[in-house]
N, C-alpha and C positions, 0 to 999 in steps of 0.2 A: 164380153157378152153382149155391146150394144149391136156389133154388128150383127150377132143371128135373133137378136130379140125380139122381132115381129114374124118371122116361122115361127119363133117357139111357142107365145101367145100364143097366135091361131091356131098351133097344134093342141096349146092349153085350152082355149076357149070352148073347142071342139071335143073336150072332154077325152083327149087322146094322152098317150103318155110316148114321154120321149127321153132316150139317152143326152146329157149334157155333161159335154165334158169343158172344165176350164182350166187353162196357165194357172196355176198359183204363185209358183214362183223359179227363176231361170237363174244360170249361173252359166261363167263364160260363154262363149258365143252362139247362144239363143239366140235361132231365128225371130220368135215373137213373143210378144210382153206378158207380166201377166195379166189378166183378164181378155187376155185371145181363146177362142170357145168354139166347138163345134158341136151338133148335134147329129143325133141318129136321127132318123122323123119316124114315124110310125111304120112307113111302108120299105124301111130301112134306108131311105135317100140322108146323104151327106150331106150337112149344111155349114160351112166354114171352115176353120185351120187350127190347129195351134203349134204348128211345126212351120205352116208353108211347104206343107209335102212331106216331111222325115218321117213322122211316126202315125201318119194320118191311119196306114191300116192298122197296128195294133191297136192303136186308138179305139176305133171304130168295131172291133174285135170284144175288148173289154167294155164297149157301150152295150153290146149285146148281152155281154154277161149279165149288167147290172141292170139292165132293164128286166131283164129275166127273174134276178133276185131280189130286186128294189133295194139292194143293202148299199150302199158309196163305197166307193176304192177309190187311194189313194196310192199312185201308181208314179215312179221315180221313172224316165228314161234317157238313156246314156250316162250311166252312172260308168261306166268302163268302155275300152274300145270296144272288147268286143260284142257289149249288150248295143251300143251304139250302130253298129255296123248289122247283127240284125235287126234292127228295126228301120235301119237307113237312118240315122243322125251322124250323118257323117262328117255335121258341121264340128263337132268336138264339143258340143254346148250339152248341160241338164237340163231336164225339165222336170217337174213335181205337176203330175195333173190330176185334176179330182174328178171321176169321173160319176154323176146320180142318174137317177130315173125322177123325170118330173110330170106329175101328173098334177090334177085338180087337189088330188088327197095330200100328195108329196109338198105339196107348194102352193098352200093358197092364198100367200102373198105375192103370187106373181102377178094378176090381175090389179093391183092398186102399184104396183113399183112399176108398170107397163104405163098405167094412168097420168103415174106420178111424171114419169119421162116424157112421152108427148107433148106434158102442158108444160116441159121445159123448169120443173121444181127438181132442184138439187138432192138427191138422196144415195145413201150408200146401202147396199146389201152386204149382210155381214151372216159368213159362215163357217160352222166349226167343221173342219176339216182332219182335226187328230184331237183325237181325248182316251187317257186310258178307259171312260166307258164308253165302249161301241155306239150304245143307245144316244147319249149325245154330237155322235157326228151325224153332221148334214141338219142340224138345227140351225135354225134361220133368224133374223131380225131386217126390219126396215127400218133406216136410220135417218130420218130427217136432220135438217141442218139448225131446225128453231129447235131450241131446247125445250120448250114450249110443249113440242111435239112427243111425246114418249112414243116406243117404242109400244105396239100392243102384243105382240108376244114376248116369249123370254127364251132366254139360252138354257136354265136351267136353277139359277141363283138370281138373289138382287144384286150381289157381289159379281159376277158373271159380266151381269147386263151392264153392271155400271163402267166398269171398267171399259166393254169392248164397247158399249155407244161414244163414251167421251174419245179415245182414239180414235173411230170410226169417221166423227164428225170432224176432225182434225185432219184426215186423208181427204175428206169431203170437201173441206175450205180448199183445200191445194189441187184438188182434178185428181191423186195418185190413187192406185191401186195398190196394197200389197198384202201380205200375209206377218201377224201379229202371232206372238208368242207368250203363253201367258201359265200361271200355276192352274191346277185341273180346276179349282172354284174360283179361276180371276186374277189369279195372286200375281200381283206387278214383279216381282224377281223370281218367280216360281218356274217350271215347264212342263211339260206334258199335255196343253195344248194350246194347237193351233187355229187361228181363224184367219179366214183369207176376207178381206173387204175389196170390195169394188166400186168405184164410186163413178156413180153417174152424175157429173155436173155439167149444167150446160154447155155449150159446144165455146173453146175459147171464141177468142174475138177478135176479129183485124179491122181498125181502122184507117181506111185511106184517105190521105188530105188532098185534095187534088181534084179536078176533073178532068184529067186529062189523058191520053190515047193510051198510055202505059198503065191509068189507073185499072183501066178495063181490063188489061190483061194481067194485072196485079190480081184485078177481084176474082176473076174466073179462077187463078192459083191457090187464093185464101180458099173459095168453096171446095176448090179439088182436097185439099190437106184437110179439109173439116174446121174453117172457122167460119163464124156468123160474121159476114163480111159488111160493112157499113162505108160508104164512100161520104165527103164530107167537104164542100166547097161553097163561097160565097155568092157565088153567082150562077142565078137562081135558070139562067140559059143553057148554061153547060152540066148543072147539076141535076141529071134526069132519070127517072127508069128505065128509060127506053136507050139510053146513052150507056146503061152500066147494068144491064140484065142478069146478068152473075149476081149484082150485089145483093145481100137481103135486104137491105133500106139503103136511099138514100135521101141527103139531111142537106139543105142549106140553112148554112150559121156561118158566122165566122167560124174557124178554125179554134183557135184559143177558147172562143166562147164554149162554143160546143165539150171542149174536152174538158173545161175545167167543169163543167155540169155531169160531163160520165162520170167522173171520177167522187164528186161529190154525192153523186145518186150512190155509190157503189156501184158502180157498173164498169169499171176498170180495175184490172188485178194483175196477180204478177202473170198467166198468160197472158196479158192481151199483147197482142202486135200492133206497132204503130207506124206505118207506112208514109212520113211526108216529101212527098213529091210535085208541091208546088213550086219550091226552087224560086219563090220570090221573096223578097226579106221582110214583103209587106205583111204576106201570111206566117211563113215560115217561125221567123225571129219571136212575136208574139208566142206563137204556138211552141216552139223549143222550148220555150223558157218556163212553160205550165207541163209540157211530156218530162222535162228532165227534170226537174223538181219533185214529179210524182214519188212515193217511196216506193209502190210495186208496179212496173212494167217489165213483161219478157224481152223486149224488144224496143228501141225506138232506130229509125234507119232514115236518114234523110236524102235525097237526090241532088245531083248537081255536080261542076266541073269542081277541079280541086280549087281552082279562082274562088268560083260560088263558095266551098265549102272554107277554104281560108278567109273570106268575105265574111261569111253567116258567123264560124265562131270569135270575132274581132267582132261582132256586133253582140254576140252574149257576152261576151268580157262586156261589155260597156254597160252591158243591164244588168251588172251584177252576178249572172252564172260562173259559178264556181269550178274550178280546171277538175274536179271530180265528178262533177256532174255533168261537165261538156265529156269526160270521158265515156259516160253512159252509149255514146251518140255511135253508130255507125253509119259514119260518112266519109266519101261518097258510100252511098248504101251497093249491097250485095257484095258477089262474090269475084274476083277477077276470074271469067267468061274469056271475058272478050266479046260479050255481047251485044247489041248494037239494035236490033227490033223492040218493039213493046215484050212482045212473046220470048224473047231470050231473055229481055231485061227482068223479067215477071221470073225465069228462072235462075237467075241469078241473085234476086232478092229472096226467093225460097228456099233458096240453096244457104244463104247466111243465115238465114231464119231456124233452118233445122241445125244448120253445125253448131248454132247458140245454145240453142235448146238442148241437147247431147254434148257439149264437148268436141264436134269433130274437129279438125285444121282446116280443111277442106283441100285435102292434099291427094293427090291419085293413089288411090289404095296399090296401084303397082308398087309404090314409090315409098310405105310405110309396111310395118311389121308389127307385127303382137295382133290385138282379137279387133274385128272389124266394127265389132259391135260399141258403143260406149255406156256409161250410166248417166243419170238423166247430170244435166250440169249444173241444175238450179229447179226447186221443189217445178214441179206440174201444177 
């Protein structure tokens, strides 16, 4: 939903009412995740996917409905070939999509979860999506991450609330989206209903150590994927805005220093990506030894010839870095390319970046068999 969030606001703001439909949850080869969303707008304009084209018109078909009834359907597509085939999901994948009508009256926590996201605070929307009573689907909560923070509406129960906030805030710490199953008042082993959470958490994070030609086209990749891209080098010459304009900040610190303060601030977690590409043992070596020690990173990927990289870990061995923790390391970093510019190299680091994240080999999908798609390979 972050991607059509600012249409629907304004179409909220504006005291209009709009069909919203979202993923809740996919099975084999789904083209997209859940919490991929598209809307009707008022003047019936399309805004977004949740196929990438399969089922965007019946979609769009049932938004009309329910704008019309204001009542939520919960709509299953490609449950068989041949329901898949008419609607054009011909990838062979399910989808479960929810589809409401949101107005000022439907939703008027949309205007502070809009707020809440701008200013970059971590929260989850959480909505019941199947209950044997009608009258509770499409009830709502905002779920802050400070526990501090209650929830000011309710699902229906305290039993309800309490259950789906603590799970909710749980999906919230990890970035994931998904759909929770629960008894009709709450009940931890019970079924009969569902709520789907979405969790808006800040945008991950890539930090690049390095100020140098490849960092640049390293940063432009981080922003293109959606992370808050931070470049991070000693020297205060080479480490500049106008040298790294993609990045969202950059920081002169030592290396090491620097990261062992993200991390102590909280502001490292298991997304973050850590890019070191200074390739000298002055920075480098220091700086491995605080990234691969961390307990949660997605990522750490260091630059250099296999010389460099049999060099760097023959100098953790000697400070101590333990052969499970030098295994954290993807080095030399990326993917074998064959690439050779800042600009391939940036894609080839990307290309590692996402096969980690998912599971893939990174093997030419000619060349492999079964579903194209994978599940996440380690929580979001």
């Amino acid at each position: 939903m972050r991607d059509v969030l600012p249409e629907l606001v304004g179409w909220w703001r504006e005291g209009r009412t709009v069909g919203l439909a979202t993923v809740i949850a996919t099975w084999r080869s789904a083209p997209r995740q859940p919490g991929a969303a598209m809307l009707l707008g008022p003047q019936g304009e399309a805004v977004g996917s949740v196929s990438g084209g399969c089922v965007e018109g019946a979609v769009y078909e049932l938004a009309g409905e329910v704008v019309e009834t204001g009542a939520p359907q919960l709509q299953r597509y490609g449950v068989s070939d041949d329901d898949s085939l008419s609607v054009g999901l011909t990838c062979g994948g399910i989808l479960d999509v929810l589809v409401e009508s949101v107005s000022p009256e439907s939703f008027p926590e949309l205007g502070e979860l809009a707020d809440l996201v701008d200013a970059g605070e971590p929260v989850a929307l959480a909505t019941v999506v199947e209950h044997p009573d009608p009258v509770v689907v499409g009830r709502r909560v905002l779920v802050r991450q400070d526990e501090a923070d209650q929830p000011t509406a309710s699902l229906g129960s305290a039993r309800m609330d309490a259950a789906v906030v603590d799970d909710a805030r749980g999906l919230l710490e990890a970035g994931r989206n998904a759909t929770l199953e629960y008894g009709p008042d709450g009940e931890r082993r019970g079924e009969g209903m569902r709520v789907f959470v979405s969790s808006f958490a800040p945008a991950p994070r890539m930090i690049i150590f390095g100020a140098i030609d490849f960092a640049a086209a390293a940063a432009r990749m981080g922003s293109f994927l959606g992370y808050r891209v931070t470049v991070c080098d000693a020297r205060p010459v080479f480490a500049t805005s106008t040298r790294f304009p993609d990045a969202d900040e950059v920081v002169v610190d030592w290396p090491h220093r620097y990261l062992a303060a993200e991390a102590e601030a909280g502001r490292v977690d298991g997304r973050t990506v850590l890019a070191v590409l200074t390739h000298d043992p002055k920075f480098d070596v220091p700086l491995l030894e605080v990234a691969l020690r961390l307990p949660e990173v997605g990522y750490i990927g260091a630059m250099g010839s296999r010389r460099t990289h049999d060099d760097r870990v023959a100098r953790l061995r000697e400070a101590g870095v333990s052969e499970d923790e030098i295994a954290r390391l993807a080095s030399p970093i990326g993917l074998d390319l064959g690439a050779r510019t800042p600009e391939e190299t940036a894609v080839s680091i990307a290309a590692e970046i996402i096969s980690r994240r998912w599971g893939g080999k990174g093997a030419p999908l000619t060349r492999t068999a079964g579903p194209i798609h994978h599940e996440h390979a380690s929580p979001e």
